[in-house]
Backbone bond lengths (Angstrom), bond angles and torsions (degrees), N, CA, C in turn:
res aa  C-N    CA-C-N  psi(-1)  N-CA   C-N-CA  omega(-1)  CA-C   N-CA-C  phi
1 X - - - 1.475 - - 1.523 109.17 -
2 X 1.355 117.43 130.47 1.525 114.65 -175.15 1.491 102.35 -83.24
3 X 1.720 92.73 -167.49 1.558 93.64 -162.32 1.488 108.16 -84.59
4 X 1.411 126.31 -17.84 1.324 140.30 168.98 1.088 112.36 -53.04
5 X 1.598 122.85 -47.21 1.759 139.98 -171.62 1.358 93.05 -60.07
6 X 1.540 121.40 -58.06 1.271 136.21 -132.72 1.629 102.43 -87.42
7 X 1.618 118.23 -40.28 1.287 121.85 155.03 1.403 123.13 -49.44
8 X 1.200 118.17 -58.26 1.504 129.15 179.45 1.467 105.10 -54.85
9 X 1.285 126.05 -65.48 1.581 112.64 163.34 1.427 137.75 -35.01
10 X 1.758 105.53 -37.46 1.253 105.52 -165.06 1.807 93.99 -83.43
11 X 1.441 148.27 -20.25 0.720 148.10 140.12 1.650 134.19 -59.50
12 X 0.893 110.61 -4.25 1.505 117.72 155.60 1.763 109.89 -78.36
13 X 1.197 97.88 -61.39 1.598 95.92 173.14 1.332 114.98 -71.01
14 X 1.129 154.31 8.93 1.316 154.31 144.20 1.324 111.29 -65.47
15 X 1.518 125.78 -57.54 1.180 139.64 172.06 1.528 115.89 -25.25
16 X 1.703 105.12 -70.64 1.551 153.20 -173.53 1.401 88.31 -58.10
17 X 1.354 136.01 -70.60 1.267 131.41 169.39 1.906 134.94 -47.26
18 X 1.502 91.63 -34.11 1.977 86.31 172.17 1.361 73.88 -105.06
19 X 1.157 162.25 -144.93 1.527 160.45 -44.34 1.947 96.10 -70.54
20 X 1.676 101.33 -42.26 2.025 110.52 166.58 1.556 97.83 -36.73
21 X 1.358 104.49 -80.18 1.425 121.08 -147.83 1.620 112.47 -37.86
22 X 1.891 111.70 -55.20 1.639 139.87 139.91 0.947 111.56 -9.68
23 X 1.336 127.52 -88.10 1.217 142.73 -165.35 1.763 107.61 -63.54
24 X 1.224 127.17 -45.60 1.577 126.88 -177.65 1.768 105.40 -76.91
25 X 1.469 114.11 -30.26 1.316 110.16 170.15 0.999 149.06 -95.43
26 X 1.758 103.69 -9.62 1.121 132.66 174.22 2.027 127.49 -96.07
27 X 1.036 77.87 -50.88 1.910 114.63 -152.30 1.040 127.27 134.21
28 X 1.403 126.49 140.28 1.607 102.59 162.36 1.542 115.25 -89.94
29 X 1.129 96.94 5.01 1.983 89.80 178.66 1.448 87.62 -82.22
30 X 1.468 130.50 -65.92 1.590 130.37 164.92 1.794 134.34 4.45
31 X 1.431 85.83 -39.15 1.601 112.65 -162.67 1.511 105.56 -91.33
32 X 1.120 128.72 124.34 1.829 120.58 159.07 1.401 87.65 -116.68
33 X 1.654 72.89 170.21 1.868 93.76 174.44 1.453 140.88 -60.52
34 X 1.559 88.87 -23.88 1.408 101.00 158.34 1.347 134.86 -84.38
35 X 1.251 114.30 -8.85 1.561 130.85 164.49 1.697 95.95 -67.99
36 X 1.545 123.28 -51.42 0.975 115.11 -153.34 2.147 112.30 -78.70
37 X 1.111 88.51 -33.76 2.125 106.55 152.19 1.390 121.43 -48.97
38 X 1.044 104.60 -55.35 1.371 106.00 172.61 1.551 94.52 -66.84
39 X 0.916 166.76 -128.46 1.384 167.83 -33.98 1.950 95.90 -122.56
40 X 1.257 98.69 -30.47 1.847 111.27 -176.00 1.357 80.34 -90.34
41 X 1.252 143.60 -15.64 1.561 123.58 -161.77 1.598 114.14 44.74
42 X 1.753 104.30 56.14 1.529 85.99 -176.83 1.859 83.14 -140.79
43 X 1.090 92.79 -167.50 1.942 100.82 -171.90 1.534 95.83 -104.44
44 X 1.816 107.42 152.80 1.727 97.02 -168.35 1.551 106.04 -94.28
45 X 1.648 117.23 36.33 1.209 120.00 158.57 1.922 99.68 -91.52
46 X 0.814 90.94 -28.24 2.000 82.05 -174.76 1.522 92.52 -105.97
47 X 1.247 147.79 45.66 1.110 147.33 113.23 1.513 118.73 -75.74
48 X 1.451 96.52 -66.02 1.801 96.84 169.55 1.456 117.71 -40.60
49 X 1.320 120.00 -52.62 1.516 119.73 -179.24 1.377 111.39 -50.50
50 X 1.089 149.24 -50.10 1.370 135.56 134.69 1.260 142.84 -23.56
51 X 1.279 116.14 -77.15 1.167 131.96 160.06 1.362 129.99 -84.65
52 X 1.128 138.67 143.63 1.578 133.85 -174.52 1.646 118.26 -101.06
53 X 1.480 85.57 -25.37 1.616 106.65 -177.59 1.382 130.53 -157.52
54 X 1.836 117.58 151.67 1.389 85.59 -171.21 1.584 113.02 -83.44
55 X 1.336 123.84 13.14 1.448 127.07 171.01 1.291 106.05 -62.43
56 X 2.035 125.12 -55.54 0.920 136.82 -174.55 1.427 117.74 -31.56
57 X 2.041 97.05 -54.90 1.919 110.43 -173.05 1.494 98.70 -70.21
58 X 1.610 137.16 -30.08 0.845 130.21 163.71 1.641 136.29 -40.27
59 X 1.453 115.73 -41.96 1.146 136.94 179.28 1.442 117.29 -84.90
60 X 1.349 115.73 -16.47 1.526 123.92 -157.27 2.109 89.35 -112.36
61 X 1.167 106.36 -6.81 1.194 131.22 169.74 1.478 138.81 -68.87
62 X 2.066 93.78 -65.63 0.998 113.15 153.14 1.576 121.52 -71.26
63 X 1.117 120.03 -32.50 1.305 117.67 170.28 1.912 121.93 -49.69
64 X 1.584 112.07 -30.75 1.090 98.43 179.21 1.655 121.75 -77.64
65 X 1.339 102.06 -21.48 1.718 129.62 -156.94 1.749 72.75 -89.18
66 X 0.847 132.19 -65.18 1.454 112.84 -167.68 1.633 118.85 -77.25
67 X 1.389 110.91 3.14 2.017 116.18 147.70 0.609 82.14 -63.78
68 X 1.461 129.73 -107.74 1.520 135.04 -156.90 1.371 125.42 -21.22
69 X 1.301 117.53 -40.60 1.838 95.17 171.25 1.487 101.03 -81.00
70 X 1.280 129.93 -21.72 1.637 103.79 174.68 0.829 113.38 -89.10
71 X 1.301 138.01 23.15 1.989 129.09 139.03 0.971 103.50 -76.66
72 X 1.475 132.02 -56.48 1.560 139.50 -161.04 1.668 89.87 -57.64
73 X 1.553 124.47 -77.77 1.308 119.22 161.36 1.271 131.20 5.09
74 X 1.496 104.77 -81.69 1.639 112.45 176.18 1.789 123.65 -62.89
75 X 1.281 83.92 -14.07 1.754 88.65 171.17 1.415 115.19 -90.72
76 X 1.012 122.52 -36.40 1.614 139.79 175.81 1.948 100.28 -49.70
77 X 1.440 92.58 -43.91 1.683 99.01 -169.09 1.342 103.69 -95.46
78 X 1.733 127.85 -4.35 1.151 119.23 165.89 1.359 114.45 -101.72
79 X 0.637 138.74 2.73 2.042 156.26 159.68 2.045 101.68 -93.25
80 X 0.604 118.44 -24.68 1.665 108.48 -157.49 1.482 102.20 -70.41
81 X 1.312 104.60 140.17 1.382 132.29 -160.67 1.514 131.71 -94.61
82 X 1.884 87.31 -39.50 1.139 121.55 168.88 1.306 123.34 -153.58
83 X 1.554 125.49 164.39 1.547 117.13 -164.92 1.938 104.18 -75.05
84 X 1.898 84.82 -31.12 1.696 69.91 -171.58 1.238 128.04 -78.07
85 X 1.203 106.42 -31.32 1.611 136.88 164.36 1.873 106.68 -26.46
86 X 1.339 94.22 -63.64 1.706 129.02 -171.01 1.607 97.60 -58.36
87 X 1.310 116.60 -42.18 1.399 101.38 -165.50 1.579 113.16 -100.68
88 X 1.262 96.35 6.46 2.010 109.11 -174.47 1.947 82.95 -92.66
89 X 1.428 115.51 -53.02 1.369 113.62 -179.08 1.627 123.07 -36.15
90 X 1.616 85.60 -52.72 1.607 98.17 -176.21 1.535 114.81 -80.24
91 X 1.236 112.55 -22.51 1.960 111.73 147.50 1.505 113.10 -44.10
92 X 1.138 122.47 -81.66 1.195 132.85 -173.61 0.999 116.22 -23.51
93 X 1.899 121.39 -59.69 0.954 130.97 -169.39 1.458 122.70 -55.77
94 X 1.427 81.67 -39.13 2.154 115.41 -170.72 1.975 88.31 -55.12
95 X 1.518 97.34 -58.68 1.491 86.57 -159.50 1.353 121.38 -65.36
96 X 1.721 101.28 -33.34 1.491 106.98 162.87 1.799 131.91 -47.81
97 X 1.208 100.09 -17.16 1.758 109.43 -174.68 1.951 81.85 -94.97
98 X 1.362 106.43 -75.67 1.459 86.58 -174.55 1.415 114.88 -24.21
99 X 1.196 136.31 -64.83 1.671 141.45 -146.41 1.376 99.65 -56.99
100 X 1.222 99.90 -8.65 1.967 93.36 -160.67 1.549 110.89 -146.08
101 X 0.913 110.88 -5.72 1.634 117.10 170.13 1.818 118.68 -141.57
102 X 1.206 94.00 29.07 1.680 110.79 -164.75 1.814 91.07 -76.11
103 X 1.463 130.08 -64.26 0.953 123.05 174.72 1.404 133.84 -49.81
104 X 1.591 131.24 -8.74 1.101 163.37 166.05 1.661 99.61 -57.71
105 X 1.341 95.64 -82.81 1.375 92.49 176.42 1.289 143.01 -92.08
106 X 1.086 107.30 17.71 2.021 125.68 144.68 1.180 114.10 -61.67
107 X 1.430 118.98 -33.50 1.614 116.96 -156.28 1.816 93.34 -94.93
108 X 1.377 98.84 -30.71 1.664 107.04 179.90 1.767 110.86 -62.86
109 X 1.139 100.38 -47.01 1.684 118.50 -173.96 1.583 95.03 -63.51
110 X 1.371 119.13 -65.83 1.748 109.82 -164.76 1.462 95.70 -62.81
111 X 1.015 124.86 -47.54 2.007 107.50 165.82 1.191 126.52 6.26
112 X 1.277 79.79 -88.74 1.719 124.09 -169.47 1.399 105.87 -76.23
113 X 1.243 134.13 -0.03 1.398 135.19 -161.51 1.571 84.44 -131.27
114 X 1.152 151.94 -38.88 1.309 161.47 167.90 1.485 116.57 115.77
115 X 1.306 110.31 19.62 1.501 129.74 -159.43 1.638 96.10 -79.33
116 X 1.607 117.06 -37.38 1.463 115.35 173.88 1.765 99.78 -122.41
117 X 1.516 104.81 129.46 1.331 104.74 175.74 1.377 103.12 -82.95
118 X 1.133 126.29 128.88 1.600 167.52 -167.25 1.580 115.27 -170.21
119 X 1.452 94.30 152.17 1.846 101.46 150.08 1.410 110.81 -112.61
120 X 1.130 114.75 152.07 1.776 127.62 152.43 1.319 103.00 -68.77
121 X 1.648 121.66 179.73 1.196 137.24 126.04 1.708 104.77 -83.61
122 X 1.440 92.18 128.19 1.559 111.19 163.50 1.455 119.87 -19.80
123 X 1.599 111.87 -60.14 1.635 123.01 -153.24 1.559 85.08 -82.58
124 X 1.515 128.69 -32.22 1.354 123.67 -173.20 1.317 114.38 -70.67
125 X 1.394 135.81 -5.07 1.307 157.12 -179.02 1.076 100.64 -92.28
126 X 1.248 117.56 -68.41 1.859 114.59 -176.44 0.838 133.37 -70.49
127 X 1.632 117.41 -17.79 1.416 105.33 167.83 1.574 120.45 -96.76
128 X 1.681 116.02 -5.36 1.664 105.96 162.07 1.635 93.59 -85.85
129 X 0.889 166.22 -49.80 1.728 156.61 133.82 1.396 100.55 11.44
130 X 1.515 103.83 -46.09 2.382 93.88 -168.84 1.477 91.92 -101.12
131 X 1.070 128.13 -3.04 1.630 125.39 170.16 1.691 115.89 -69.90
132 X 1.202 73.15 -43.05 1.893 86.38 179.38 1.299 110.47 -89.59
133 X 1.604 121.08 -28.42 1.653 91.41 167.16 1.530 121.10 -87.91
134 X 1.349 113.58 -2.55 1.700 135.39 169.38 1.475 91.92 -55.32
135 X 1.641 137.15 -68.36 1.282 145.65 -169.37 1.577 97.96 -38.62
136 X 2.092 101.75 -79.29 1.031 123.47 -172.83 1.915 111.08 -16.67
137 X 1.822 97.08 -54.30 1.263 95.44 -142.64 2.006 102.41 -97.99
138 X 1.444 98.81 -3.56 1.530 120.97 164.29 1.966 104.47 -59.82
139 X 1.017 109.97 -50.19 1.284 122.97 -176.91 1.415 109.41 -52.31
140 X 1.563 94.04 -72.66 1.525 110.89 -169.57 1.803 117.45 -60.18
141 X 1.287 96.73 -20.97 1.285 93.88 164.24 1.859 134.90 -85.75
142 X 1.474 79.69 -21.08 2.218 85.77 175.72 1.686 83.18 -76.07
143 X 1.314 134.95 -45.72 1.107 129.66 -162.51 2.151 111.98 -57.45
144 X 0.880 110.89 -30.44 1.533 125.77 -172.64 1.730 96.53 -74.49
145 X 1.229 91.49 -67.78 2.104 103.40 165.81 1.396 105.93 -36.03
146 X 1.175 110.53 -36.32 1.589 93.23 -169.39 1.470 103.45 -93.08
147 X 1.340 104.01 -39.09 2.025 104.54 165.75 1.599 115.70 -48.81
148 X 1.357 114.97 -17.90 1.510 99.63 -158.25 1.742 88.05 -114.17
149 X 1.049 125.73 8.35 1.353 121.67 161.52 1.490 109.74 -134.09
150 X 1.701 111.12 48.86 1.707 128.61 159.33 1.517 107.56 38.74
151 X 1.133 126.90 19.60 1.406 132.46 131.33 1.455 138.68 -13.48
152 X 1.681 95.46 -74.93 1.380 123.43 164.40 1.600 102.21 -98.93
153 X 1.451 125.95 134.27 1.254 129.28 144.77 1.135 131.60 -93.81
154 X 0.981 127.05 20.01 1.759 126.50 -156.73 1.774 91.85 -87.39
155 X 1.664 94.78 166.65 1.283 107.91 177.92 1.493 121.51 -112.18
156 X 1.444 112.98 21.64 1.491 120.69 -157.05 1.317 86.04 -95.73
157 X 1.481 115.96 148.22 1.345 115.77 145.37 1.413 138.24 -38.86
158 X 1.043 141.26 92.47 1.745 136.10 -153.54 1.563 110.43 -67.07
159 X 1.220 114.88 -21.82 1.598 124.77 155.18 1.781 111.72 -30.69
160 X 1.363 97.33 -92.93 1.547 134.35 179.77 1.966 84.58 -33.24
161 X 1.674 113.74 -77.78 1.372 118.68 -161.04 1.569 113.13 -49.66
162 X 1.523 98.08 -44.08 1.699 84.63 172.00 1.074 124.65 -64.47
163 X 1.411 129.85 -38.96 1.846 125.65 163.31 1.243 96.74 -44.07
164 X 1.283 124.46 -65.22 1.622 101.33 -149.50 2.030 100.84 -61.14
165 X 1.492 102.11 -73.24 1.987 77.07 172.87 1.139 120.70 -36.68
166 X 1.444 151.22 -18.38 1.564 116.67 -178.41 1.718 92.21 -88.92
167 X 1.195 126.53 -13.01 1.418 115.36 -171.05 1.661 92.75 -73.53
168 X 1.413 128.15 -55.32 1.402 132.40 -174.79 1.268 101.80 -34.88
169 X 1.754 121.72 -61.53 1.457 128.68 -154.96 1.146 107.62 -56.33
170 X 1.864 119.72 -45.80 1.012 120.78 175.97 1.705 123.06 -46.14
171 X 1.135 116.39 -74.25 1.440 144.63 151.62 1.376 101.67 -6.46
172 X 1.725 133.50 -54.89 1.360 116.55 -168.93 1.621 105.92 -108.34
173 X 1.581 116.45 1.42 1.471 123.21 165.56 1.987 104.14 -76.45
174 X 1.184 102.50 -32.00 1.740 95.02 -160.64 1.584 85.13 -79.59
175 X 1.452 112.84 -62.33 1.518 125.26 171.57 1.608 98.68 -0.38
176 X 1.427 98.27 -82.82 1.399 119.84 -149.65 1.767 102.12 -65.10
177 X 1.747 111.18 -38.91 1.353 96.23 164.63 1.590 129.30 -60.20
178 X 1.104 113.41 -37.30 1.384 111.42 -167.17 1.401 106.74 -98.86
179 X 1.338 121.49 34.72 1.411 135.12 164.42 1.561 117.78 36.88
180 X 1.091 83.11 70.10 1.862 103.22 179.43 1.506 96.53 -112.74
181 X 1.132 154.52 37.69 1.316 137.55 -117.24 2.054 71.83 -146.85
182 X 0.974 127.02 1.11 1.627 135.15 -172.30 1.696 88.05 -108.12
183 X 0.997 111.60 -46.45 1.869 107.73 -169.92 1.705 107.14 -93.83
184 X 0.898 119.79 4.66 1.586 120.33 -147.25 1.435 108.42 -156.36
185 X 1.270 130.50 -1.23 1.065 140.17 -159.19 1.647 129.70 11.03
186 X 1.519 109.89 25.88 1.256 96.57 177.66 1.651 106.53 -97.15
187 X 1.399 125.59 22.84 1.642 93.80 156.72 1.519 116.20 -100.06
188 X 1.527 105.39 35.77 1.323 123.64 165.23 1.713 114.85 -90.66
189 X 1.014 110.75 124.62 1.729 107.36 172.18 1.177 105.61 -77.60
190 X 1.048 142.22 -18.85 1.925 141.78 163.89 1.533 109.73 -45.06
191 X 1.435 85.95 -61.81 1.912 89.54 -175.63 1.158 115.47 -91.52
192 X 1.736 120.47 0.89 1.874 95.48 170.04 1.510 87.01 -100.79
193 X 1.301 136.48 20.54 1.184 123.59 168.97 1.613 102.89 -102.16
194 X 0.949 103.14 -9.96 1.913 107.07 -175.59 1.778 115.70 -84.13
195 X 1.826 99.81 -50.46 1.379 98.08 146.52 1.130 135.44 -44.40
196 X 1.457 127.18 -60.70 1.745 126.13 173.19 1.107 110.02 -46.98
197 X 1.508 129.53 -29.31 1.407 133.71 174.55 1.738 116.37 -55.97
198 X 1.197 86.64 -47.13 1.993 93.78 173.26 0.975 115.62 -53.59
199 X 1.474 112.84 -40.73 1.341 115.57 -166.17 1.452 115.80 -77.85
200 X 1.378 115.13 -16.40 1.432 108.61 157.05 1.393 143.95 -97.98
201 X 1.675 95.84 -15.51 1.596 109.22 145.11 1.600 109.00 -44.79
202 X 1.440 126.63 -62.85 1.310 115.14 -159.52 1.312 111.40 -84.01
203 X 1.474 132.99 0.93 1.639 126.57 140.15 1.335 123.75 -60.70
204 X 1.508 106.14 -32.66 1.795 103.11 -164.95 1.336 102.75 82.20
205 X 1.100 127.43 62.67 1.324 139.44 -135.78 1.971 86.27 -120.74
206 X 1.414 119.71 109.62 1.461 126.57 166.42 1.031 144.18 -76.80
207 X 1.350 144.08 42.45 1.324 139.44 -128.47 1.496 108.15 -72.38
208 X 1.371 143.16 -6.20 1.037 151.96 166.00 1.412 107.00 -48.52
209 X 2.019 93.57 -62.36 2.052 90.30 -165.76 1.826 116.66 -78.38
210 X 1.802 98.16 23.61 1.476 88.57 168.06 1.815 106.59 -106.82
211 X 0.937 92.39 -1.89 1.537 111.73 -177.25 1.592 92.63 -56.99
């Protein structure tokens, strides 16, 4: 990498690093771009040259926080003991990323949903897009393992079933962040434990043959 590459990088991650700090301590509605210059101590022509927008640092943001849960993820599913066990884990986790990067990916979603006019970068699209089907397909595969050693009996396509649980997880992580948990009862541990319960009713879910 030349010395041009190597500058331009090392200022991308400077950026990526105070615009975080801003944004988690502040708000990001709080934050302009010039808050975020000042903090790089740089001029908001060599911010722009990087970045185009503050949606962009937003996304390039959420993108790292969401590596990180798919290691944590893939470890959860490479340790797991049991299905039910496994899927109370992968709650936790879910809600834990909500609690703390929930605003991250609101701002990503109205994006992409056209709710805030912005652009992405392309490659920044596809790879939280291959993050999530990396999850998707992390799932669906302990899930097949567990079909092919009569674990699970269900007859659903495990494709289709894993969307619909990650759509649930989602659903009782945002729930539970934005404290609806009075109308909705999931900031009850009874009932997000009652849901996960369905979800293994509707595998046919054996807890014996993990024994």
């Amino acid at each position: 990498m030349g010395t041009r590459a190597t500058k331009l990088m090392a200022k991308h991650e400077l950026v990526l690093r105070q615009a975080g700090k801003l944004f988690y301590s502040s708000g990001y509605e709080s934050t302009a771009m010039k808050d975020i210059a000042e903090a790089c101590n740089l001029g908001m022509n060599a911010i722009y040259s990087v970045f185009g927008s503050k949606e962009q640092i937003c996304a390039e943001l959420f993108l790292k926080a969401q590596a990180e849960f798919v290691t944590d993820f893939k470890s959860i599913i490479a340790a797991a003991e049991n299905l039910s066990s496994t899927n109370r884990t992968i709650m936790n986790l879910y809600i834990d990323f909500y609690s703390r990067h929930n605003f991250l990916y609101e701002i990503v979603w109205m994006v992409l949903s056209g709710q805030i006019q912005a652009e992405l970068k392309e490659e920044t699209v596809t790879l939280i897009h291959g993050n999530f089907i990396d999850l998707l397909n992390t799932y669906r595969a302990y899930l097949e393992q567990l079909a092919q050693k009569r674990i699970i009996n269900c007859e659903i396509d495990l494709s289709r079933l894993t969307s619909t649980f990650w759509c649930m997880m989602s659903g009782l992580a945002a729930n539970y962040v934005h404290k609806t948990g009075e109308i909705t009862g999931v900031a009850n541990q009874e009932i997000r434990d009652l849901e996960l319960d369905m979800v293994l009713q509707v595998l046919k879910y054996d807890l014996k043959g993990e024994k």
